[in-house]
Every structure is written in structure tokens, then in C-alpha cells.
C-alpha positions in Angstrom: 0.0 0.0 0.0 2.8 2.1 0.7 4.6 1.8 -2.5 1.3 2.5 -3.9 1.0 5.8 -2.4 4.4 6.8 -3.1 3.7 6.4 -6.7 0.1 7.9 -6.7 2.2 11.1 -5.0 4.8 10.8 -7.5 2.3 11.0 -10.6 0.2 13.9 -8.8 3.7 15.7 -8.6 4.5 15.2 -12.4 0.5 16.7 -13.0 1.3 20.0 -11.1 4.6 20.4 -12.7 3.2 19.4 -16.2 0.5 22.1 -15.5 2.5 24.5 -14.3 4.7 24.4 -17.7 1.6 24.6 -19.3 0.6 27.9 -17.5 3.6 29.3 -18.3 3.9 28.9 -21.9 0.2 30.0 -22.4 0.6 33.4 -20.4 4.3 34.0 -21.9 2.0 33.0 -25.6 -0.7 35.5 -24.6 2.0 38.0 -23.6 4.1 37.9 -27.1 0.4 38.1 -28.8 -0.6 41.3 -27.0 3.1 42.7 -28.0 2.7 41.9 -31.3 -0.4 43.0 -31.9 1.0 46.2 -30.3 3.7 46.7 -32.0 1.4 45.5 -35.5 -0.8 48.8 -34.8 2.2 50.8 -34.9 3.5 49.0 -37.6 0.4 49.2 -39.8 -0.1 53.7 -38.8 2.9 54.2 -40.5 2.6 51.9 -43.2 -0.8 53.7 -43.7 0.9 57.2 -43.5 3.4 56.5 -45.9 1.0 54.8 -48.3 -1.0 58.0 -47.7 2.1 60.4 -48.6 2.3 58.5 -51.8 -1.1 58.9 -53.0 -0.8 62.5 -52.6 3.1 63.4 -53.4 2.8 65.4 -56.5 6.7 65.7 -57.3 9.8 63.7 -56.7 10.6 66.1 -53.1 7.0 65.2 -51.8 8.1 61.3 -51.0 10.4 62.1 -48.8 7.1 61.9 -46.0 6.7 58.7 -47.4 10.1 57.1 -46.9 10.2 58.7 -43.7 7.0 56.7 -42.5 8.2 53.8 -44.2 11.5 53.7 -42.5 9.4 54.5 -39.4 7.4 51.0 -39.8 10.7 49.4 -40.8 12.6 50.0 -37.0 9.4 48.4 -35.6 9.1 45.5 -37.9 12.8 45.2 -40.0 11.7 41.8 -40.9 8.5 42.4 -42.4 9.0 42.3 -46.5 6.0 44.6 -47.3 7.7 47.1 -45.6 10.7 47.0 -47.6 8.9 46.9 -50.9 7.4 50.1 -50.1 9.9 51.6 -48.8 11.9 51.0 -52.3 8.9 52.0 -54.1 8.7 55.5 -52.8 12.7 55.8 -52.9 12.3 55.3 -56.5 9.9 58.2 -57.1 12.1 60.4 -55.1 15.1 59.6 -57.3 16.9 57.3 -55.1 17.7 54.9 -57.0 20.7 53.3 -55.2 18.7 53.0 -52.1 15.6 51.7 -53.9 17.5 49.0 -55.3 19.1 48.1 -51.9 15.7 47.6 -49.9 13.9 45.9 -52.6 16.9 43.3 -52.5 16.1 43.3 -49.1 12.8 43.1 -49.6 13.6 39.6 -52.0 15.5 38.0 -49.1 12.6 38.2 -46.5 10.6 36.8 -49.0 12.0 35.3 -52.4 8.9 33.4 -52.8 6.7 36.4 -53.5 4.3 36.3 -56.5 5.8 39.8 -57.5 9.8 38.5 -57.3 10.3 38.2 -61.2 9.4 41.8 -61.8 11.0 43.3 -58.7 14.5 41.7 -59.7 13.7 43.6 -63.4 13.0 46.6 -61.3 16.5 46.0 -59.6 18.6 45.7 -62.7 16.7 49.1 -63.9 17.6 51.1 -60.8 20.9 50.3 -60.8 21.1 51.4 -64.5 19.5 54.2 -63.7 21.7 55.3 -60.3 24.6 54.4 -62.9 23.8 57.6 -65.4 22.8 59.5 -62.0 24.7 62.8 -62.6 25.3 63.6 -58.6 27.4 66.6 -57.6 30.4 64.2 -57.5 29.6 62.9 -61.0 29.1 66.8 -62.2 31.9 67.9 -61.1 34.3 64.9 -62.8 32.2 66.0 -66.1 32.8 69.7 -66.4 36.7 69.1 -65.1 36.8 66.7 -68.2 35.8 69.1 -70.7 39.0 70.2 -71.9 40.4 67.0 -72.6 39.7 67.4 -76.9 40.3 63.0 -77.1 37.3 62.7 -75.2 34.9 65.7 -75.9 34.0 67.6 -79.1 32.1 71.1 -79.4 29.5 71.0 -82.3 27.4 73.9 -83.2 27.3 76.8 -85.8 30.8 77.8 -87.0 32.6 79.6 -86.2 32.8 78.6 -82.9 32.9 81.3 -80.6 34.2 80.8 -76.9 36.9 84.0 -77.1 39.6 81.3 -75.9 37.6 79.9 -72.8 39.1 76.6 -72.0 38.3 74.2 -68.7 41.5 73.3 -67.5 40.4 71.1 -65.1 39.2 71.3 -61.0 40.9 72.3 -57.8 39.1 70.7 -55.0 35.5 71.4 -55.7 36.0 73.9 -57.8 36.8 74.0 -62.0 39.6 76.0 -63.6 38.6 78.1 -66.1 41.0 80.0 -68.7 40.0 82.7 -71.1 41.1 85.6 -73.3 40.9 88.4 -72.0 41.6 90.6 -75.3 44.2 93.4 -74.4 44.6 92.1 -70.8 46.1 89.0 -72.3 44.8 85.6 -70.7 43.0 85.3 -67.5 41.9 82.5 -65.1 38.7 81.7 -62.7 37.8 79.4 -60.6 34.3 78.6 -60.5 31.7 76.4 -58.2 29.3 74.2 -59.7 25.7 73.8 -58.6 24.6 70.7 -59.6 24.7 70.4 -62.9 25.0 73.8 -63.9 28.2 75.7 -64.5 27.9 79.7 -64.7 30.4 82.4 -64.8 31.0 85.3 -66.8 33.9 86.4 -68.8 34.9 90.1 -69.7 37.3 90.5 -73.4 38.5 94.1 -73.8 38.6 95.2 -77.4 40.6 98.1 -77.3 42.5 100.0 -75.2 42.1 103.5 -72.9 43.7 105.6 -75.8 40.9 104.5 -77.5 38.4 104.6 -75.2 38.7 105.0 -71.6 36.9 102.1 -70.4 38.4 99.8 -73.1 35.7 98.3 -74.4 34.5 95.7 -72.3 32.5 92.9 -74.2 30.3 90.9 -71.5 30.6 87.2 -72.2 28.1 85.0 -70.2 28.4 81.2 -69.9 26.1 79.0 -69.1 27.0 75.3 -69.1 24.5 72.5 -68.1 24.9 68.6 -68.3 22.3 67.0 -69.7 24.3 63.1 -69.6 27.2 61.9 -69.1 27.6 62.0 -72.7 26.3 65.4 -73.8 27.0 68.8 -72.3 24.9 72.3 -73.9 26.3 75.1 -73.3 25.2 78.8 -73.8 26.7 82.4 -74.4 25.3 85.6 -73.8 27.6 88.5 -75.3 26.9 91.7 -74.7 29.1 94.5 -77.1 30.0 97.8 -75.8 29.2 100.6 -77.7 32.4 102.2 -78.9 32.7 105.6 -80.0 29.4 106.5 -82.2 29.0 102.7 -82.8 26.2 101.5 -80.3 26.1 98.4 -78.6 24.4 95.0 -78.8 23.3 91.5 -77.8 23.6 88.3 -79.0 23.5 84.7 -78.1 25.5 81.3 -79.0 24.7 77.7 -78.6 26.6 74.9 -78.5 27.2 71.2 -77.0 30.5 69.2 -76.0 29.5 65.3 -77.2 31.5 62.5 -76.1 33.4 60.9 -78.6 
């Protein structure tokens, strides 16, 4: 009888311990619910927001409330695909290509089995093309330093080509090297900061000197230079004559392009 007992209080032990596992994984179960679904909410607000800034973004600057609600939903859930796919989406419409390409990636690794992988690895292989002809201020600044180098640009336009002797030399830190005639001052050099794409600056040739006229004729050269790829270049002069003794002054305007060759 006594062996008996001592199993009976043996198996009784095993039920209380058994139950008391089974407590503890149901309220630690119930506890990771109610966190997820917490943290799903939170999730799902800015995934809402961002879908929202989308719908209503009207140029390239107005996604930049999207990707910030995206990235938002992505420190809350960073292993939730849809996040990334959006996230890439509206980096793409702002011009991000580089980082669009990088979160849709992502976006294939959490889950390569999507329904939509085929056509976001296209999607890839385009934004990286695209990034690749990206002209950033880096990129611009390469391009108009490069300009002077005749084996690997050529100016087209109406002949004869008229640039009184301006000639890009090159850059100095982040800023190009410009030379120029500067008629009877002899030659002359600027340097000259980019913005973005664009390259300004104006040039002054002096035509005569003070015997003939005290302020020696100043023609007023403007350059314009803008770079439309990394292949082509326009570029546009505004000159401005000086009206010298009894013959008056005037305007006129020149367009050209440097072409990769």
C-alpha cells in the first residue's frame, strides 16, 4: 500500500509540474500576442501614413514623407517584406535609385517566394542602371573638369565657334579651372563652383585699349554650361558689345554642346 501511495504522490507531482509548464507557456504565448499586436498597430499607422504620402506626393521632393514613414514602420518591424517593398517603391519616385535598389533586395531575401519576385528583380537591374547615369554633384563635377580633354569631348554647333579662348582646365578641390582671353589684358583664369549640374560664370574681353576709349571696351561674355548626360554637355553664351565711340552696342547669343566621342 505504501509503494502505492508513493507512486500515486509521484504522478500527482508530475501533474502540477506538467501544469504548471503549461501555465507558463500559455501566459508567456498571450503575452508575445498582445506585444505583437502592439507593435502591428504601430506598424500598420505608418505603413498607412506613408501609403497616404504617396497617394498624394505630386513631385519627386513630396516622397520624402513617405520614406520617412516607411523607415518608421521598418525600426518596428525590420523583418516584415511589405515594408521594404514600399519603402523601395517611394525611394524610387524620389530619385533614389541606389537606395531603392538596396531595400527591394532586401525586400527579396525576406521573402523570395513572393508572387511579385520576377518583376521586382527587373526593377533592380533598372535602378541600378539608372543610379549608374545619376549625374550627382560628384559625377558633375568629374564632367565639367573633363571638358577640356579634346580626345574625349567635341564642341558641335554653328561655325565659327565662338568661346573667345575659354578653355576648362580642369578642377581644384571642388571647384573647376577656367581659362579665357581676356583681349588686351592677355589671358585670364577663374575658378568657378558648380551647382549641380550647372556651371555659370562670366567672362569680360576688352577690345581696345584706354587711348581708345577710356573704359576699353569691355565685351560681356556669359556662360552657361548645363549637363544633360554623361555623354552630352549644352552650353550657352550671352555677349553683350560695348558701344564704342558712335557705334552702339548690342546683344547676342551662341549655342553649343560638347559630345563624347
Amino acid at each position: 500500500m505504501s509503494s502505492l501511495r508513493y507512486v500515486k504522490v509521484g504522478i500527482m507531482k508530475k501533474i502540477k509540474m506538467l501544469s504548471l509548464v503549461v501555465f507558463v507557456a500559455a501566459v508567456t504565448l498571450l503575452l508575445s500576442s498582445v506585444n505583437a499586436a502592439a507593435v502591428s498597430d504601430k506598424v500598420r499607422y505608418h505603413m498607412v501614413r506613408g501609403q497616404t504620402a504617396m497617394e498624394m506626393a505630386k513631385v519627386p521632393a513630396d516622397y520624402e514623407l513617405a520614406i520617412e514613414e516607411f523607415k518608421k514602420a521598418q525600426l518596428l518591424a525590420p523583418n516584415w517584406p511589405d515594408v521594404y517593398y514600399n519603402l523601395g517603391v517611394a525611394q524610387e519616385k524620389a530619385g533614389k535609385f541606389n537606395v531603392a535598389a538596396e531595400s527591394l533586395k532586401r525586400y527579396l531575401q525576406l521573402a523570395p517566394k513572393a508572387s511579385n519576385a520576377a518583376s521586382i528583380k527587373d526593377l533592380i537591374t533598372r535602378l541600378e542602371f539608372k543610379a549608374e547615369q545619376t549625374i550627382t554633384d560628384e559625377v558633375a563635377l568629374d564632367i565639367f573638369a573633363s571638358l577640356g580633354d579634346s580626345n574625349s569631348w567635341q564642341i558641335k554647333g554653328e561655325n565659327p565657334i565662338y568661346l573667345r579662348g575659354m578653355q576648362i582646365l580642369g578642377k581644384t578641390g571642388n571647384q573647376i579651372v577656367v581659362s579665357y582671353h581676356a583681349g588686351t589684358h592677355g589671358k585670364s583664369t577663374i575658378n568657378v563652383t558648380p551647382r549641380g549640374n550647372i556651371l555659370e560664370f562670366d567672362t569680360i574681353y576688352y577690345l581696345c585699349n584706354k587711348s581708345t576709349q577710356n573704359n576699353e571696351c569691355p565685351e560681356w561674355n556669359g556662360f552657361n554650361l548645363e549637363i544633360v548626360s554623361k555623354r552630352q554637355v549644352k552650353i550657352s553664351i550671352k555677349k553683350v558689345m560695348p558701344k564704342i565711340l558712335n557705334v552702339s552696342g548690342s546683344f547676342s547669343q551662341y549655342f553649343y554642346t560638347f559630345e563624347r566621342k
